[in-house]
Each structure stands twice: as structure tokens, then as C-alpha cells.
N, C-alpha and C positions, 0 to 999 in steps of 0.2 A: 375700827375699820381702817384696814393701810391702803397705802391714796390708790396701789394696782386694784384694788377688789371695789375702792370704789369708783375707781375711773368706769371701770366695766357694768355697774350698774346704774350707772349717771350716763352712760353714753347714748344709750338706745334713747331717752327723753329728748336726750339733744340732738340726735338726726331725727327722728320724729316731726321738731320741732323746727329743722331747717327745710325739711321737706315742706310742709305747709308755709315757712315761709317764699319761700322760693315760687310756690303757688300760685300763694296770693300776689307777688311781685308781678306772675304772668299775667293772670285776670286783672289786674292793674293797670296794666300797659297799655300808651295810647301815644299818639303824635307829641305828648308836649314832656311825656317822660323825661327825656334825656337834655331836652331845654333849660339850661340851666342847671345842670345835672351835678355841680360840685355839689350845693345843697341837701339835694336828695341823696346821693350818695352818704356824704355823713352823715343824715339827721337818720338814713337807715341803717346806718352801719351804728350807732351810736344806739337805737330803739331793738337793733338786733343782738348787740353787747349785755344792755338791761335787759333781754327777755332770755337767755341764757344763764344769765348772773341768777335773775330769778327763779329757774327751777333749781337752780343749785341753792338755792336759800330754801326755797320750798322742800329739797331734798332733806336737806336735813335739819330742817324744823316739821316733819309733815304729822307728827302727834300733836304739833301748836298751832291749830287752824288760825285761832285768832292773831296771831303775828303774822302769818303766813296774808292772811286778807288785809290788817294795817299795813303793812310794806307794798304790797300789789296797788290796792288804791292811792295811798299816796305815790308813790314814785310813778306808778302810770298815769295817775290825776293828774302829777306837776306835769307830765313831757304835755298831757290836754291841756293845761291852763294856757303854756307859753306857745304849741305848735298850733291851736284852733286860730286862726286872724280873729280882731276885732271882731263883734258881732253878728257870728259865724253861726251860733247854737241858735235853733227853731227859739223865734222871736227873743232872741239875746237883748235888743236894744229897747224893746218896750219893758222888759223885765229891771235891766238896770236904769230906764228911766222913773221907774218905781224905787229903786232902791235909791238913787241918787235922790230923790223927795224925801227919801226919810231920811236920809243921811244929813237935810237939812232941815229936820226937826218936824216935816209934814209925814203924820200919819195917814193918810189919805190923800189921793187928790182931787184936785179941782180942775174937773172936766169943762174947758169952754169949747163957742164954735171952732175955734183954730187949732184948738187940742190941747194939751198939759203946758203951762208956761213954769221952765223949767232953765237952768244950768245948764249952757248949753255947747261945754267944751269938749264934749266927745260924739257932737254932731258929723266931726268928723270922721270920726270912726268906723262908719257906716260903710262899709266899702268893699265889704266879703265878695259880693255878687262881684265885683270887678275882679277882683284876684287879690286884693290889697291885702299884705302881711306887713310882719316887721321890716324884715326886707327889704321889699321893694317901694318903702309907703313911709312916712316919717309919722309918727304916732306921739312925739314928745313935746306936743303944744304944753302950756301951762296949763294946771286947772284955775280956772277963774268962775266967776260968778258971775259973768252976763246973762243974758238972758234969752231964751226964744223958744218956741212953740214945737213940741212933738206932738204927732199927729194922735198918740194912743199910749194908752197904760192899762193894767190892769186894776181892777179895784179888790183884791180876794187881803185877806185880812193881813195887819200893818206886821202881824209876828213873822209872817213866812218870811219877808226881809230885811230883819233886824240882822242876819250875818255878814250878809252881802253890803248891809248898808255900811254896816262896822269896817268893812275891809277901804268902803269908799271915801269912811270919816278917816283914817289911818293914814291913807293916801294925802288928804288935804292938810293932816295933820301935820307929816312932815313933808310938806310942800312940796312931792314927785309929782310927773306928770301924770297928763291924762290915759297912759295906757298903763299904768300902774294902778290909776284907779279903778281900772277893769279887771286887772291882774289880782289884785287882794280882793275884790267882791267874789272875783274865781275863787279864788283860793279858802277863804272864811268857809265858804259854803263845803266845800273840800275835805278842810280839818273836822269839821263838826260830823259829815258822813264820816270819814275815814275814823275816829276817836270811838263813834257810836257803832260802827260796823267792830271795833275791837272787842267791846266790851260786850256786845249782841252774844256773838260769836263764841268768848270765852263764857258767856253766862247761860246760855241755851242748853238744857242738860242732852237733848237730843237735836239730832236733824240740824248737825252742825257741817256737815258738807254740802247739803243743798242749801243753807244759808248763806255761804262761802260763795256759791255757785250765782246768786242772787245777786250778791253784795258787789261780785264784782260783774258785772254783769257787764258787755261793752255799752249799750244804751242805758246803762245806772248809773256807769260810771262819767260816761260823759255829759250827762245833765245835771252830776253833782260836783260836774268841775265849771259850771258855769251859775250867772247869778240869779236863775229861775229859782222861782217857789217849787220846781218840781226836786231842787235837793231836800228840800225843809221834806217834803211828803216821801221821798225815796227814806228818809232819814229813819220817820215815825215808822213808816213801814217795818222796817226792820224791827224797831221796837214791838209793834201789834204782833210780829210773826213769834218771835223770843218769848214773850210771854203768852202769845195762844202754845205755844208748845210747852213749856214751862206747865201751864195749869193743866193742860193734857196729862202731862207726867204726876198729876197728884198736887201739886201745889198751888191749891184753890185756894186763898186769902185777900184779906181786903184791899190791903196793898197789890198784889198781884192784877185781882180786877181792876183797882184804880189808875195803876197804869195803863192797863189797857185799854181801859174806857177811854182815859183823857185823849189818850193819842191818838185813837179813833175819830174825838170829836175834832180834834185840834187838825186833824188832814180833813174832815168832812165839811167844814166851814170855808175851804180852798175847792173841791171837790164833792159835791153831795152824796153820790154812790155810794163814795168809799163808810158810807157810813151804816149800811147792809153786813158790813165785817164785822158789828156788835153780834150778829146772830151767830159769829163763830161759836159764842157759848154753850148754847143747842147742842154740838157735840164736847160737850167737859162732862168727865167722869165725875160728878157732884158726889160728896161724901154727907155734907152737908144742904139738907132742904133750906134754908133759907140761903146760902150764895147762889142759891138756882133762883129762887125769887130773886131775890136784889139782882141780879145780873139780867134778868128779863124784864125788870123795870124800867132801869137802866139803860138798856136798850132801846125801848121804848121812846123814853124821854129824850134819845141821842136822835132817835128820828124826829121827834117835834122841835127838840131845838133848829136842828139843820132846816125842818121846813121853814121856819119862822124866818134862817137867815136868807132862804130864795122868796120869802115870802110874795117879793114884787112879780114875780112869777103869776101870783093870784090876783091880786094888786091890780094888776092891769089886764086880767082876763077882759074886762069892760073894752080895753080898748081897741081900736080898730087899725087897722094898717095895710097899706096895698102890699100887692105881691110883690118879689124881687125886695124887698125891705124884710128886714130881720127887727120880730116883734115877738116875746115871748105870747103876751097874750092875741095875738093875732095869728099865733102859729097855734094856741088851742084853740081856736074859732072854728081855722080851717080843719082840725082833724076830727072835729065833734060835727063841722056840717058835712064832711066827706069822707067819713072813717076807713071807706077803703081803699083810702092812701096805707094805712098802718100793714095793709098784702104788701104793698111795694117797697115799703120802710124796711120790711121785715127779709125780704128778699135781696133787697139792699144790702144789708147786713150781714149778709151771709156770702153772696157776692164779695162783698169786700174784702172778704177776709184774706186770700191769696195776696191780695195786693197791697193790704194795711201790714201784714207779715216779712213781705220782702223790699214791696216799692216807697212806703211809708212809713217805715222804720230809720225815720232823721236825726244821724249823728249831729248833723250839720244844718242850718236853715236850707245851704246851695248843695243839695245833696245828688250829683248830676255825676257821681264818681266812676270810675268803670272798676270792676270786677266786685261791685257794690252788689250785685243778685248773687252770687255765686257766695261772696261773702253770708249774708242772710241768710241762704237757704243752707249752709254747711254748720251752721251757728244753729237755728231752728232741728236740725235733723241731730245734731252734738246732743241739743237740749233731751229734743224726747228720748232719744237711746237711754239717754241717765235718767229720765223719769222714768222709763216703761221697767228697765232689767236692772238699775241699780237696786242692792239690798239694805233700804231704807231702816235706821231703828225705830221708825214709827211709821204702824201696818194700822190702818184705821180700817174697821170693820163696814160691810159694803152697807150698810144704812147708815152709819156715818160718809160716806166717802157720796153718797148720794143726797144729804143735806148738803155737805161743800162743795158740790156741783150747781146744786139748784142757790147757793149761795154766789157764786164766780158768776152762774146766767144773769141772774137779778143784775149785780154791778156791772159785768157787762153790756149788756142791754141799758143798763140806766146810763151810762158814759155817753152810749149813743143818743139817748133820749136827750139826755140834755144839752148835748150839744144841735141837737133836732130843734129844741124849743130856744138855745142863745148864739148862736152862729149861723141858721141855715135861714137865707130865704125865705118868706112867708109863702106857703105852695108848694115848696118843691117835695119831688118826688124821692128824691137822696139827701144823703146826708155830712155835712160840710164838715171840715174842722178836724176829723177823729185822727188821732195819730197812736201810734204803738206805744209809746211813753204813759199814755192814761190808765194803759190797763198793768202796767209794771211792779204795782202796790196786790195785785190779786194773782199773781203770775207762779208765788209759791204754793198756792193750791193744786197746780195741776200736778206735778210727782207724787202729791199727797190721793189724788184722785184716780190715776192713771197707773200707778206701780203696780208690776205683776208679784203674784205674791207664789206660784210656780217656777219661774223662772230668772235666776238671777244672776248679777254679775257683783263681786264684792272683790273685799282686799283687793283692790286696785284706783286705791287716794291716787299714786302719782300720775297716774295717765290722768285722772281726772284734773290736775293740777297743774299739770303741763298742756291740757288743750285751753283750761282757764290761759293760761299766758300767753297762748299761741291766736288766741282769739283778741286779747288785748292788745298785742302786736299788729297782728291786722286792724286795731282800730286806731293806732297810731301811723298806719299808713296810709291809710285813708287821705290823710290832709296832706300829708308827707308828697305822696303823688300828686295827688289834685290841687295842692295850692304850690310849693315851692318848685 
């Protein structure tokens, strides 16, 4: 192709592409925009440069999806690692005060009254809610080893933060400071989605642009640029999706299930729900009677391990606890003596949805952004159009597409249950805690569910390619606006 014929079909992606930017610049716009505006001007003339550059990578690599999602994630990942401030991502700081414990050898911690007694050189890091960046905020204390008390940690198992923790040993290794020890738990977490999203991608015989579509997702990607257990689980994710499709296409073997088993179990031990996605199997074309047995065993046994790991859940069904206190077993007391709380839960639920889609959809902890609705909802309506009319290679027959419905209800509904029964109040009538990030791992069902099989929209990767980038743009302006 000579460079006039291809300037001319490279062009239309790229005014496309500045349209929407230009957009979102306006829905952006507020009093403190042009405040300090050298910043913002470069970091978006620099975020506008890279999302240009990248349709024209995407151009012409677009028969190589999986190059095309390693380049996007990592180079959009890095501008997240370095442009999010300090402990910026929905509970960034309780997460790497996790990883920082195992970084110094504590698989677990030790919860006292005053909270985790912990290393406590990036106490000061804390400082998102004020505006603090690199910038304007000195971040290059030493890492040291004194000591002092965060008020919280998570206890979910010690593997979700072996990369993040690696990034923090790395950091002390070669004696940078403490915002580099944030930087590499970013980043570990990062390369390990970005390396697994390559290989997904290139390995997945079908349903390799709604996988693309997932992988980079703006809320996938920005929690797999930070040191949350929720990269580890975006990670697997991709794995359970690649191999339920994978055995869809015929390739039911031991190996194949045991992938898929493990990864299932190894996210449902951080997340119990997600452990209802064994019953993907239910729709595999079995050639073989017994990988239909063993895979329903299996199954099985995925759900009694995981009960085993809430077990305290039962554990403490006995015990009692007043209202306004959060008590697993106190929060089953009350719905067994007043079950028709479960009308209001439910309605709840449903209720919430509008506003867990647009308003609780947290790139950020301080998510207070303007043109943040407009964002979500343009993102949300991108999404279904490609579910509803794109011409998917995997067209699942409507009593399949109706088991993976009633499969996405169950985990959905369980996400809420359980944060119903470990976050909410003893009593209440709603439900605390739920964020759009928990349902992220079930989120590639709904194209599989939802795609019309009349009406279609296909041969057209590059627009679908160029709104991916157009959306990850906008979610590098996000901070871009709101904090510099």
C-alpha cells in the first residue's frame, strides 16, 4: 500500500478519533482546567500523540489481535501507573499494605486493636483526596523499616499478592524510594495481565475481538495497573474465558479442564461467586461421557472447597451482634427472623443498577471527575451496540445462551449477597460495598447472551479498534484533568 492510499484510509479513524477526543475535553471542563494548564496541556498532547500512534499500530497489525492488546495495555497501563497519584485506585492503600507484608515475608496478617503493624514509609502517600501528585507532593522519602499501624488490610489469599509484593521487594532491593515502591507493585501486576492477555488472545481459537474488547477494557485496565488482588482475578479471568471457548470449539481434554478448573478455584478463594463459572461446562459440546462426569464433579467439589474457605460465615451463624455493626452471622439471624428484608434487598438491587453502571464505576478511589457520566454512559451504550449486532464466531444456541444467563444471575446476585452478609450493617435494608469492578470477571457473557443472530454488523475490526483507544484515551484524561 503506498503512503497516499494509505493516508486516505487511516484518516477517517483519526478524525473519528479527535472528535471524541475533543468531546471528552468538553465534558471534562471545569474551574480548575486551565489551572496550571502547562501540565495538562502536555500530558494531553503527549496521551493524544500515543492514541494516534496506536491506531496506526492497530492499522496495520489488525489480523494480530494479540499484539495489537500487548501494546494497548502496556503502554496505556504505563501512562496509569505513572499519571494515577499515590493511592488513588478504590482502596490502593489497604491493598499494598498487604503486599508490602508479604514483601517482608508475612503471608498473612496480624490484625490487632490499632490495625496491621506494618512499614510504615508510604504512610505518606496517602494524599489522593487532597490533590497530591508527583508534582506538586515530594514522594521520594526513603524506604525504611519503622514501623506503625494501618488501620486495614485484606486477608483474601497470600498468592493474589506475590506480584505486587515482588515489585515492592525490587524497589528495596535496589534502594529507590518509596514511590517507586508503588510504581513496580503497579507495574508487576501490569506485565503479568499484559504477557497473559497476549497469549489469551493469540491462543483463543474464537471470540478473539470480544476478548480484545474485555482485556482492555478502561476499568480492567486500570485495576490491573495498580496493586489490587483485583489484577490477579482480571488476569485468571481471561484465562477461564480462552479456555471455556477453547472447549466450546471441541477441545475438551484434561489439560484444557484443568486449566480451567484451577483458575476458577484460584479467583473463588478471593471472591466466592466467581466460583458458579464451573457450571460453564453445562454448555461444552462433550464428545466424551466421562469429561462430562469429571467436569460436574469437579464442579462440585469447587463449590465445597470455596464453602469451606467462608466457612466462618457458618462458624459464627451462633453469634449475635447489634445492628449498625457488620457480623456475618448476625446478618443471617436477621434475614431468617425477618425474611421480608430479601423484597427490599432485591429491589435494591435492581434499583442500583443505573447508578453501580455510571456513578460507581471507580477508576479512581476520589472519583468526583466531571464528564465522568457522559463518559460511562458513551462506554456502556459502545459496549451493547458490539454485543447486540456485532457478528460474533460463536452463536450459542438459545438453551445454551439461557443456562449462561441463569449462570451471570446466580454470580451476580451472589457478589451482592456477599457483600450483604461481609460489609453491610447488621439490618439494613441495602446493600454496601458493591462496585462494578466485581462483576468484570462475568461481564464476557453478556455478547455471548445478548448477540442478535438476524442482524449484523461485521468486517469492521478498525472502528472497533479505534473506539478501544478512543476510550482509553478518555481514561487517561480522566486524572490528566482532575488531578494536574
Amino acid at each position: 500500500m503506498d503512503v497516499k492510499n494509505y493516508f486516505n484510509d487511516y484518516k477517517k479513524y483519526m478524525l473519528i478519533y479527535i472528535v471524541f477526543v475533543i468531546v471528552f475535553l468538553f465534558a471534562m471542563y471545569n474551574e480548575k482546567l486551565f489551572a496550571d494548564y502547562q501540565y495538562k496541556v502536555i500530558f494531553l498532547l503527549i496521551t493524544t500523540i500515543i492514541g494516534l500512534t496506536s491506531i496506526y499500530y492497530a492499522y496495520k497489525n489488525k489480523m494480530e489481535l494479540h499484539k495489537i492488546g500487548l501494546v494497548l495495555i502496556i503502554i496505556f497501563g504505563l501512562m496509569m501507573v505513572f499519571l494515577a497519584p499515590p493511592m488513588s485506585f478504590p482502596d490502593e492503600a489497604t491493598h499494598f499494605t498487604r503486599a508490602e507484608l508479604m514483601s517482608e515475608g508475612h503471608l498473612y496478617p496480624n490484625m490487632t486493636e490499632n490495625g496491621v503493624y506494618v512499614n510504615n514509609y508510604y504512610f505518606n502517600m496517602n494524599q489522593a483526596q487532597n490533590g497530591a501528585t508527583i508534582i506538586n507532593h515530594d514522594f521520594n522519602n526513603p524506604i525504611t523499616d519503622h514501623k506503625g499501624y494501618w488501620e486495614y488490610t485484606t486477608d483474601s489469599p497470600f498468592y493474589s499478592y506475590i506480584l505486587s509484593a515482588l515489585g515492592i521487594l525490587l524497589a528495596k532491593i535496589l534502594n529507590l524510594t518509596e514511590i517507586w515502591a508503588l510504581y513496580f507493585a503497579r507495574i508487576a501486576n501490569l506485565l503479568l495481565y499484559g504477557i497473559v492477555a497476549f497469549f489469551m488472545i493469540r491462543t483463543i481459537p474464537k471470540f478473539k475481538l470480544p476478548l480484545l474488547i474485555i482485556a482492555t477494557m478502561p476499568l480492567c485496565l486500570s485495576q490491573a495497573s495498580s496493586p489490587s488482588y483485583d489484577a490477579f482475578i482480571l488476569t485468571f479471568s481471561l484465562i477461564i474465558i480462552t479456555y471455556f471457548i477453547k472447549m466450546y470449539c471441541d477441545e475438551i481434554n484434561r489439560k484444557n479442564l484443568a486449566v480451567f478448573f484451577i483458575s476458577i478455584l484460584l479467583i473463588s478463594l478471593i471472591k466466592p461467586p466467581y466460583v458458579i463459572l464451573a457450571f460453564l461446562t453445562l454448555i461444552l459440546p462433550y464428545e466424551e461421557s466421562r469429561h462430562k462426569k469429571y467436569s460436574l464433579i469437579i464442579a462440585l467439589l469447587l463449590i465445597v472447597l470455596t464453602m469451606i474457605s467462608v466457612s466462618s460465615i457458618f462458624v459464627s451463624f451462633a453469634d449475635t451482634a447489634p445492628a449498625s455493626t457488620v457480623s456475618r452471622g448476625g446478618q443471617l439471624q436477621f434475614i431468617i427472623s425477618q425474611p421480608q428484608v430479601l423484597i427490599n434487598l432485591a429491589k435494591n438491587i435492581i434499583v442500583s443498577i443505573p447508578d453501580l453502571l455510571i456513578m460507581k464505576s471507580n477508576y479512581f478511589h476520589y472519583a468526583d471527575f466531571e464528564g465522568y457520566k457522559l463518559f460511562n454512559i458513551l462506554y456502556i451504550l459502545s459496549f451493547l451496540v458490539f454485543s447486540l449486532f456485532y457478528k460474533l464466531d460463536v452463536d450459542l444456541e438459545k438453551n445454551k445462551r439461557i443456562i449462561l444467563s441463569i449462570i451471570f444471575l446466580i454470580i451476580y446476585i451472589g457478589i451482592y449477597g456477599i457483600l450483604y452478609l461481609q460489609w453491610t450493617p447488621v439490618g439494613s435494608n441495602v446493600i454496601l460495598g458493591v462496585q462494578t469492578r466485581y462483576f468484570l470477571p462475568i461481564i464476557f457473557m453478556i455478547p455471548l447472551i445478548i448477540n442478535l443472530k438476524n442482524k449484523k454488523i461485521e468486517n469492521k475490526d478498525m472502528y472497533v479498534l479505534t473506539f478501544i483507544i478512543i476510550f482509553l484515551t478518555g481514561l487517561m484524561m480522566l486524572p490528566i484533568t482532575h488531578y494536574y
